[in-house]
C-alpha positions as CSV (number, residue, x, y, z in Angstrom):
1,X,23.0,30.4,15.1
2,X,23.2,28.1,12.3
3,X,23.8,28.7,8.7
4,X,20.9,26.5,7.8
5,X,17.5,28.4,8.0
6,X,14.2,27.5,6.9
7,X,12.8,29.4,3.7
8,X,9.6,31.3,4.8
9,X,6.8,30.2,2.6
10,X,5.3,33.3,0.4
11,X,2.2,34.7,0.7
12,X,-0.2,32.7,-1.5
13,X,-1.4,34.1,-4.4
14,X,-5.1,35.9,-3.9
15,X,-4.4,36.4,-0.2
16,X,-5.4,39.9,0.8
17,X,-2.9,42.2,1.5
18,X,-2.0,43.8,5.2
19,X,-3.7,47.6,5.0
20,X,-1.7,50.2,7.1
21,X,-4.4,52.7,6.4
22,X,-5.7,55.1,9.1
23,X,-9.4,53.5,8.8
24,X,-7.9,50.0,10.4
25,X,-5.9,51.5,13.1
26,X,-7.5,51.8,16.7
27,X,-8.1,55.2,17.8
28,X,-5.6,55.3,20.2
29,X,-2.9,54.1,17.9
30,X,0.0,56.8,17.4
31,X,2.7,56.6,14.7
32,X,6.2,56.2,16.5
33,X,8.2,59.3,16.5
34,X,11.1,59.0,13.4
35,X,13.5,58.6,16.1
36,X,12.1,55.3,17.1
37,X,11.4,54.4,13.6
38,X,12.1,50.8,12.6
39,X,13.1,49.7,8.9
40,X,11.1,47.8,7.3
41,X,11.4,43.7,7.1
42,X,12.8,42.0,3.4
43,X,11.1,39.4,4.4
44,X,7.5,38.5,3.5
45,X,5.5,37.9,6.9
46,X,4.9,34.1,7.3
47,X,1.7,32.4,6.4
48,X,-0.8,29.8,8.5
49,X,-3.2,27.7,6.6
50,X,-7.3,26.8,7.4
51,X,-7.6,23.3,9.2
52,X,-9.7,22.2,6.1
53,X,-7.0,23.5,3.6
54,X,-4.6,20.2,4.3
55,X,-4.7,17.8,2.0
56,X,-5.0,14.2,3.2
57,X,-2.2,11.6,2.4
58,X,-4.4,10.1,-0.5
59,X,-3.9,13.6,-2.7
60,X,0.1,13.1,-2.3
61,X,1.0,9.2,-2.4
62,X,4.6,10.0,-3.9
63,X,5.2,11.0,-0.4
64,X,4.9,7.8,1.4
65,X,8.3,5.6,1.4
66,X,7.6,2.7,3.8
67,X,3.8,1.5,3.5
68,X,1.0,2.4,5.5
69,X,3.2,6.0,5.9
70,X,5.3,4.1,8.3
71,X,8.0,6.7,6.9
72,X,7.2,9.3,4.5
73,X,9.1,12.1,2.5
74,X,10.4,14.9,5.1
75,X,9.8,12.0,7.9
76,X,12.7,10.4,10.5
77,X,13.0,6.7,11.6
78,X,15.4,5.7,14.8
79,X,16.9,2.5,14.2
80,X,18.5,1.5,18.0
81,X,20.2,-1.7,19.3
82,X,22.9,-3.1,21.1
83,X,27.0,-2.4,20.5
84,X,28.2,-5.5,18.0
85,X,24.6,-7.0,17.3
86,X,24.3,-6.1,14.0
87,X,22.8,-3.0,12.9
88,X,25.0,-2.1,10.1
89,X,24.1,-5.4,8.0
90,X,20.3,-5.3,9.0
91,X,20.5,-1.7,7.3
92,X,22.5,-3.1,4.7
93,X,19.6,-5.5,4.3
94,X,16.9,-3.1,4.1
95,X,18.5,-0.9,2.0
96,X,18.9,-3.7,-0.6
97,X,15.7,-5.1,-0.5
98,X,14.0,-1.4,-0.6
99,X,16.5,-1.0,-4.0
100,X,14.5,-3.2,-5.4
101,X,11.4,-2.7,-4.4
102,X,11.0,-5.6,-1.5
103,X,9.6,-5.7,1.7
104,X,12.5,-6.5,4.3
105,X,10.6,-8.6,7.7
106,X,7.5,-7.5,6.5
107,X,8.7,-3.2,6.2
108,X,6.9,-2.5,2.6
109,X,8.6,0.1,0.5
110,X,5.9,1.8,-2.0
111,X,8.6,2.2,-4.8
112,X,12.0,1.0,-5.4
113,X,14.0,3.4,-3.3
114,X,17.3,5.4,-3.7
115,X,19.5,5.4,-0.3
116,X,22.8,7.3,0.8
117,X,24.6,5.8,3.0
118,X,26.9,8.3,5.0
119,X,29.0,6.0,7.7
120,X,31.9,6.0,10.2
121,X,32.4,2.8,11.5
122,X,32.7,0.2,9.2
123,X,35.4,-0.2,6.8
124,X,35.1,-0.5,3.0
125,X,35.9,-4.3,3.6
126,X,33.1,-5.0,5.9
127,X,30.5,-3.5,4.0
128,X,31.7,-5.6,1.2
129,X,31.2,-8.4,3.3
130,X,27.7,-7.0,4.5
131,X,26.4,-6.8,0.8
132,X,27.9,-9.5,-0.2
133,X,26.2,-11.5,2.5
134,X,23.0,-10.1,1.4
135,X,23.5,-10.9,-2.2
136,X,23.9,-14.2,-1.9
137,X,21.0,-15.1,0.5
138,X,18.8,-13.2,-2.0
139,X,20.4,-15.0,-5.3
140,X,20.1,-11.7,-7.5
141,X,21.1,-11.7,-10.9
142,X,23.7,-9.3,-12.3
143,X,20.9,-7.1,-13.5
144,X,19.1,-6.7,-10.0
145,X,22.7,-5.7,-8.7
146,X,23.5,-3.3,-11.6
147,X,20.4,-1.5,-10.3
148,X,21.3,-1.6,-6.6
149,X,24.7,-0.4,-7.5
150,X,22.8,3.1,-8.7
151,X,20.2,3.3,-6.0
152,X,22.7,2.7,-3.5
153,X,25.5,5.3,-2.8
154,X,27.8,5.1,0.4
155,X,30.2,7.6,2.0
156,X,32.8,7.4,4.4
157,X,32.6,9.9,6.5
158,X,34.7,10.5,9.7
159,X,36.3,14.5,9.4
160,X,33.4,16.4,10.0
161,X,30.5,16.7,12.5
162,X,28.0,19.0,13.7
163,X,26.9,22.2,11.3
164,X,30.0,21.8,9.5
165,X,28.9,18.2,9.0
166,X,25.1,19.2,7.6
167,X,26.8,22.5,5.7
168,X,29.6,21.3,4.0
169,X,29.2,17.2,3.7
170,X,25.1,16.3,3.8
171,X,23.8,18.9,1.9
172,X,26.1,19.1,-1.0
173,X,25.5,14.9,-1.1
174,X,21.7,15.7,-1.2
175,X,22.0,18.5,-4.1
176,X,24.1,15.3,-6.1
177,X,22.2,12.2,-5.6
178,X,18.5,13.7,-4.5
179,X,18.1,9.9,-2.7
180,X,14.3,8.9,-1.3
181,X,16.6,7.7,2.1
182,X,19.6,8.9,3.7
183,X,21.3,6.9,6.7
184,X,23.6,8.0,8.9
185,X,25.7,5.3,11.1
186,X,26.1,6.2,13.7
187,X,24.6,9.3,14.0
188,X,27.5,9.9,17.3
189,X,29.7,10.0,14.8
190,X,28.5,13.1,13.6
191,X,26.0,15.1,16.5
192,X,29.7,17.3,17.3
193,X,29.0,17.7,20.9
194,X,27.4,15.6,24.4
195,X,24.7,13.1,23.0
196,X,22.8,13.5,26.8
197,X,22.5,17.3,26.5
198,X,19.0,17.8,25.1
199,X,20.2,21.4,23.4
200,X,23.4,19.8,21.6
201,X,20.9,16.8,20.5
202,X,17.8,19.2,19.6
203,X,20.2,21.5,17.6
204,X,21.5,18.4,15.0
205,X,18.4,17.0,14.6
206,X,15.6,19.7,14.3
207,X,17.6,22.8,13.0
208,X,20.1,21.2,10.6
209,X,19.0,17.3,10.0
210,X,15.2,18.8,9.8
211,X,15.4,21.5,7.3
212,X,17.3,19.3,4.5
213,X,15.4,16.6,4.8
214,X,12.4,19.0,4.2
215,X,14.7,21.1,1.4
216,X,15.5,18.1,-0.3
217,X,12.3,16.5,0.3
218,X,13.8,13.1,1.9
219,X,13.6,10.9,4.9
220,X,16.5,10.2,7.6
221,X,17.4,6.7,9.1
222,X,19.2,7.3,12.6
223,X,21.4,4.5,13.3
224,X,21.9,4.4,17.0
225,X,22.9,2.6,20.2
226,X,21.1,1.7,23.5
227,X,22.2,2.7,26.6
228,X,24.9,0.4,28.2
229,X,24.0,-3.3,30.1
230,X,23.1,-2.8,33.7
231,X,25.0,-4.0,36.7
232,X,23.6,-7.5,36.5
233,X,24.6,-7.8,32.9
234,X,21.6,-7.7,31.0
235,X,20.5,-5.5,29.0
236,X,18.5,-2.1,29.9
237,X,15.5,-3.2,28.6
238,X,12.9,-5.3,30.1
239,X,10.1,-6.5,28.3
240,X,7.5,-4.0,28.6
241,X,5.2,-2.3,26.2
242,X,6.6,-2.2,23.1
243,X,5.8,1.8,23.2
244,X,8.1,1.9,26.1
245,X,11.2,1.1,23.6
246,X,10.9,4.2,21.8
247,X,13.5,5.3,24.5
248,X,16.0,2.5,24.2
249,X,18.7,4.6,22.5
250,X,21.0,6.1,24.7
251,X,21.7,9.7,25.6
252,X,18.7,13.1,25.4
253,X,15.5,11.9,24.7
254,X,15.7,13.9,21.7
255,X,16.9,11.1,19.6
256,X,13.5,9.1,20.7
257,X,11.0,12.5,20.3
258,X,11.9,13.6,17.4
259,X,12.3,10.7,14.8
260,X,8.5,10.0,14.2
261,X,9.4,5.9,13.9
262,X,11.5,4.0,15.8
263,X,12.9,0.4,15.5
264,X,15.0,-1.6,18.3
265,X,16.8,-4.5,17.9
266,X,17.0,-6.2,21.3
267,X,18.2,-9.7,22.5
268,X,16.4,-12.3,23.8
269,X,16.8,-15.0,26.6
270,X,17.3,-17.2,23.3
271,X,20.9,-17.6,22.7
272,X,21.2,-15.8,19.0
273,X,17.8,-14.8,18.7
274,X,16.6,-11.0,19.1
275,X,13.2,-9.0,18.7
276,X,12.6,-6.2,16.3
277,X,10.3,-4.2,18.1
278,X,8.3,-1.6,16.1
279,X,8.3,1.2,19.3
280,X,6.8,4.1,17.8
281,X,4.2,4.1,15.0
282,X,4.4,0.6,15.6
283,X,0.8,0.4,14.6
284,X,1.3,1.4,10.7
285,X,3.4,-1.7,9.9
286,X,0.0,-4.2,10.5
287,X,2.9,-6.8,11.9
288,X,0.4,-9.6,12.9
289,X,1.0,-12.9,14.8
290,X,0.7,-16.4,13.2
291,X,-2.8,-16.8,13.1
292,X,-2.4,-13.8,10.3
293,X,-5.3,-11.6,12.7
294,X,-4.0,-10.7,16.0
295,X,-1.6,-7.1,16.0
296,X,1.9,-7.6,17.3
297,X,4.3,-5.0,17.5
298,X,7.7,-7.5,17.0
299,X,9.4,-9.8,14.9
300,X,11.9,-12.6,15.8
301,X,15.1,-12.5,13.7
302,X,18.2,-14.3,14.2
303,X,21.7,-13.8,12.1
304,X,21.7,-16.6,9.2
305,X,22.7,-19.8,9.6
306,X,24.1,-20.7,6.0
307,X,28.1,-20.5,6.6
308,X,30.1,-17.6,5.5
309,X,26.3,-15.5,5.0
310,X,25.9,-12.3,7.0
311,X,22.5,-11.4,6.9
312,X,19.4,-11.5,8.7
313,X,15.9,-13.7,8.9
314,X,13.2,-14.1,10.6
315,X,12.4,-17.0,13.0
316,X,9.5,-18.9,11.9
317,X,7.0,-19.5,14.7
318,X,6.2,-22.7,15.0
319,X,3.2,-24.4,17.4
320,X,4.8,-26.9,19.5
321,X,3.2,-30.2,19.1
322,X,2.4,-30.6,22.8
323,X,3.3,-34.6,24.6
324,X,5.2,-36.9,22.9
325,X,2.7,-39.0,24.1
326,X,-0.7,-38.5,23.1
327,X,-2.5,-40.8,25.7
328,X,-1.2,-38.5,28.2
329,X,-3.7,-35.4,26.8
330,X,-7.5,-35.7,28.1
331,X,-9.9,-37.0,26.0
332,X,-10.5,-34.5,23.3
333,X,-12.9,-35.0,20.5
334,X,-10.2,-35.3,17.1
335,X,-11.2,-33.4,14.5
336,X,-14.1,-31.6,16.2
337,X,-15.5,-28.4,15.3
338,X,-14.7,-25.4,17.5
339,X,-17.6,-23.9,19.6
340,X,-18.3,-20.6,18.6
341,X,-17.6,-17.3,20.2
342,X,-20.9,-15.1,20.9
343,X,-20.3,-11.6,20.4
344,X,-20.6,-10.5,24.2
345,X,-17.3,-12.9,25.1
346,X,-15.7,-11.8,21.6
347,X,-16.2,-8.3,22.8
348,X,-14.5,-8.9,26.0
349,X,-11.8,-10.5,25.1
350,X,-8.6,-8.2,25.4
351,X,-5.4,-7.5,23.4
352,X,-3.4,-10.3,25.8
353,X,-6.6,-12.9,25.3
354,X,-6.7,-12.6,21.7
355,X,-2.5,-13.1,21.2
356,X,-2.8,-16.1,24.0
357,X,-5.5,-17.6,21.5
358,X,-3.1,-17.4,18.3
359,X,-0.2,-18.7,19.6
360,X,-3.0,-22.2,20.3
361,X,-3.3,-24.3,17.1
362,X,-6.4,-25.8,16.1
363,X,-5.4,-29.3,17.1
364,X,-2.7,-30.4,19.5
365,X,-1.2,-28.0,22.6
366,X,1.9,-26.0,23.5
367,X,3.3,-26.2,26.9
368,X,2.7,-22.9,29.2
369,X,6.0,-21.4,29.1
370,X,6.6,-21.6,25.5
371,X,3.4,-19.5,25.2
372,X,3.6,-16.9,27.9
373,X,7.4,-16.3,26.2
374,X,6.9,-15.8,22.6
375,X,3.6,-13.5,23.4
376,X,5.9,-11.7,25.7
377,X,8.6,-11.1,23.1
378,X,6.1,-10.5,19.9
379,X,3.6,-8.0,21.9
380,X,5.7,-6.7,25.1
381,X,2.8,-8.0,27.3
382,X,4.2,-8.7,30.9
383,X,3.9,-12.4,32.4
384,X,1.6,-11.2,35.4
385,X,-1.0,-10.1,32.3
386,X,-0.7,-13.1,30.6
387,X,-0.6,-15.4,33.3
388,X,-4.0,-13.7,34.2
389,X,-5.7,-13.9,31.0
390,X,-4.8,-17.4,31.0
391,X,-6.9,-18.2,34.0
392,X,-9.5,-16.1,32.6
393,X,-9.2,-17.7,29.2
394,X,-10.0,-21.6,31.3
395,X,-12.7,-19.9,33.1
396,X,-14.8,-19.2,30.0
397,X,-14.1,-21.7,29.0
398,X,-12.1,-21.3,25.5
399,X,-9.0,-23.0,26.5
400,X,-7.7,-25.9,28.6
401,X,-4.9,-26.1,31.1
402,X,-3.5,-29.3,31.8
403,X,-0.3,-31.2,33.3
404,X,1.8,-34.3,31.7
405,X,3.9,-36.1,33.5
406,X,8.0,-36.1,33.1
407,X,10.0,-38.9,34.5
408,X,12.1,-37.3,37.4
409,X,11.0,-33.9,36.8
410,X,8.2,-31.7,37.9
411,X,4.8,-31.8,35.5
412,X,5.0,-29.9,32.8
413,X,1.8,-27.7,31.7
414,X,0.3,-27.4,28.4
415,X,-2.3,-25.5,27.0
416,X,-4.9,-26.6,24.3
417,X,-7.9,-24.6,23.1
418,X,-11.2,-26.5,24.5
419,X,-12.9,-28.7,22.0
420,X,-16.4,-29.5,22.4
421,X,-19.0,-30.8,20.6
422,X,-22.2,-29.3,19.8
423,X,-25.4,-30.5,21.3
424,X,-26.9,-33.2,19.1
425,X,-31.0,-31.6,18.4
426,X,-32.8,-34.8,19.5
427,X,-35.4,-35.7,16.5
428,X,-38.9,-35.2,17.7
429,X,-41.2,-38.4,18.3
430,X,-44.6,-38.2,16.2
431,X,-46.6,-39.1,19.8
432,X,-44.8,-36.0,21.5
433,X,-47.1,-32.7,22.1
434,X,-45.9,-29.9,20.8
435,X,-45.9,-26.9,23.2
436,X,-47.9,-24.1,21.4
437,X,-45.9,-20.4,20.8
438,X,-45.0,-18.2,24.3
C-alpha cells in the first residue's frame, strides 16, 4: 500500500457527537462478548457535507489557474501528441507566457503562474534552445526574464519512478517551491510499471499524483504520447469529434479518465501544420472560429517560420478570395445587404450550419474543399455532415454553390453566401383604393 494517504478531514466544529448510549441502541442490539472486543479507532470517523453546503467557484477565485476553470487548483490537464512533434517547446511556451501572465493560443491564465518542470528527456542544451526560442519570438526585456527565471524551476529527473518517485523526489520539490503548476515530461518516465495496465496507471495517478496535488494545493500537466501510426502510416486518429480525442494518448485509459482536461497536438494533411484539439472540457476555453461567434474546439498551429526560432504560432485563417476571375462568379449584387435570418431558420440551424456559415465572408467565395477541410480540422465535424449541411444550407437558401471553370482540369466549386436584395415597397398612387383593415 502506498506511503502516501489522504488526511481524513475532522469533524467540524458544532457537529453533534456519535451517542453510544443504551436509549439509541435497537432493542435487539447485544454488547460483543470481551473476547470479541475490538480497540477503539485513533482516527476521527470521516465527515460528508449537505449538497447546499458547497460553495460555488465565485466564493474561491484563487482556485482557478487557466480561465473559465479550464484547470483549477487540485485539478489535472493531459497534454498528448505525436513522438518528435514538439510537445516539450509548446510546454516551454505555455509555461512562459503563463510566467507572465499571457494567454498562450488563446489558454488564459487568471494570474501570473509559478511552474515546476520535472523532465527526462531533453537535455539541459535543448531546453536552452526551447526557451531561448521562445524569448526571442516574444522580445522580452531583461526584467520580464528575471521574473520567468523565479516562476519557472526545472528538474532533471531520470533515477526514480513510481512511489519512490512521488515520496522521495515530487513531494519534497512541492514542500520547496509551493508552484501553481507542476509538469511532468513524460509522465512514462516516471509511472514505474506497464503504462496499458489500468491498476499500475490508476495507482500513479489517483493515489500518489492525486493526494499532493491536493496536499500542496496545485495542478498537474501530463505530458504524454499517442498511440503509435497505424499500418498505413498515418496517424491513429481520424478526424472525429473532438471529444473522441480525449483518448489519443497511448496505453490504460486512465491517463484520459482521470485528468479533468485534455489537449492533443495532432497533424494535419497540411505538410507542417497540426491541430490543437481542446478534447475534454473543451467547452471552457470559448475557442471560437473567425467570425468571433461560432464554438470550435481546435486551433491551427504550425512550428515558426523565423530561422533559428523554435516556437510555436497559430495559423491565421484566412477566407480565400474565391476566382481569379470575377466575371466567372454569377451575378451578385456588390455591396448588398444580407437578407435576414427569421428566428424559426436561425433556430434550426445546427452546430455544422453555423461553422459552414463563418468560414463564408461577407463578400467574395471560398472553393468547397477549402471549406469542408478547415471546419473539419477546427470542429472535428466529419465530411458526410458537412457535405450535408451544405446542401441543406443552398436549399434555404443562405448560401450558393457554384462551378468555375479551370483550363484542362475538372470545375472547381465555390461557395458564396446568397446575396439578395430586399423587395423595393412600391409607393402608393393617390387614385389607388385602399383596402379597409381584415
Amino acid at each position: 500500500m502506498s506511503a502516501i494517504t489522504n488526511t481524513l478531514p475532522s469533524l467540524p466544529s458544532g457537529s453533534p457527537a456519535v451517542s453510544t448510549t443504551a436509549s439509541t441502541m435497537p432493542a435487539s442490539f447485544s454488547a460483543p462478548s470481551p473476547a470479541a472486543s475490538v480497540a477503539p479507532s485513533t482516527h476521527q470517523p470521516p465527515t460528508a457535507l449537505g449538497l447546499f453546503d458547497l460553495h460555488p467557484a465565485a466564493d474561491a477565485p484563487e482556485n482557478e489557474l487557466l480561465r473559465h476553470r479550464f484547470l483549477s487548483r487540485q485539478g489535472s490537464l493531459l497534454i498528448v501528441g505525436n513522438t518528435g512533434i514538439g510537445k516539450s517547446s509548446l510546454t516551454m511556451q505555455m509555461m512562459i507566457h503563463w510566467a507572465l501572465g499571457r494567454g498562450c493560443f488563446d489558454m488564459l491564465p487568471a494570474r501570473p503562474l509559478k511552474s515546476l518542470l520535472v523532465q527526462g528527456e531533453n537535455d539541459f542544451e535543448d531546453l536552452a534552445e526551447m526557451r531561448d526560442g521562445v524569448v526571442g519570438g516574444m522580445g522580452l526585456n531583461d526584467e520580464q526574464r528575471a521574473t520567468i527565471n523565479h516562476r519557472i524551476l526545472i528538474r532533471h529527473e531520470y533515477q526514480h519512478c513510481g512511489q519512490q518517485f512521488a515520496e522521495e523526489v515530487l513531494e519534497p520539490l512541492l514542500v520547496e517551491h509551493r508552484p501553481d503548476l507542476v509538469w511532468l515530461d513524460p509522465v512514462l518516465q516516471y509511472l514505474g510499471g506497464d503504462g496499458n495496465q489500468q491498476e499500475v496507471v490508476g495507482e500513479f495517478l489517483r493515489q500518489q499524483l492525486g493526494v499532493l496535488i491536493k496536499r500542496y494545493n496545485c495542478a498537474v500537466i501530463l505530458v504524454h504520447h499517442t498511440n503509435k501510426p497505424s499500418r498505413n502510416g498515418q496517424p491513429n486518429q481520424s478526424h472525429q469529434h473532438p471529444q473522441l480525442h480525449a483518448y489519443d494518448g497511448a496505453g490504460s485509459a486512465e491517463f484520459s479518465n482521470w485528468p479533468r482536461a485534455v489537449l492533443s497536438l495532432l497533424p494535419t494533411k497540411q505538410t507542417g501544420e497540426y491541430r490543437l484539439v481542446a478534447g475534454k472540457r473543451g467547452q471552457r476555453l470559448r475557442w471560437v472560429m473567425p467570425d468571433q461567434t461560432t464554438p470550435c474546439f481546435s486551433k491551427l498551429l504550425r512550428h515558426s517560420r523565423q530561422p533559428g526560432i523554435i516556437c510555436w504560432e497559430e495559423v491565421e485563417i484566412a477566407p480565400n478570395p474565391g476566382p481569379a476571375n470575377p466575371a466567372h462568379q454569377p451575378a451578385a449584387l456588390p455591396n448588398a445587404p444580407q437578407p435576414p435570418v427569421d428566428a424559426a431558420l436561425d433556430n434550426g440551424l445546427d452546430t455544422a450550419d453555423r461553422a459552414i456559415l463563418a468560414q463564408l465572408p461577407d463578400n467574395g467565395s471560398v472553393e468547397k474543399k477549402v471549406v469542408l477541410e478547415l471546419v473539419n480540422q477546427l470542429t472535428g465535424i466529419g465530411d458526410r455532415r458537412l457535405r450535408d449541411s451544405i446542401k441543406k444550407l443552398v436549399a434555404v437558401p443562405l448560401i450558393v454553390e457554384f462551378k468555375v471553370d479551370r483550363p484542362g482540369l475538372v470545375k472547381a466549386v465555390y461557395l458564396r453566401k446568397e446575396q439578395t436584395q430586399p423587395p423595393q415597397q412600391q409607393p402608393q398612387r393617390a387614385d389607388q383604393p385602399v383596402e379597409p383593415p381584415g
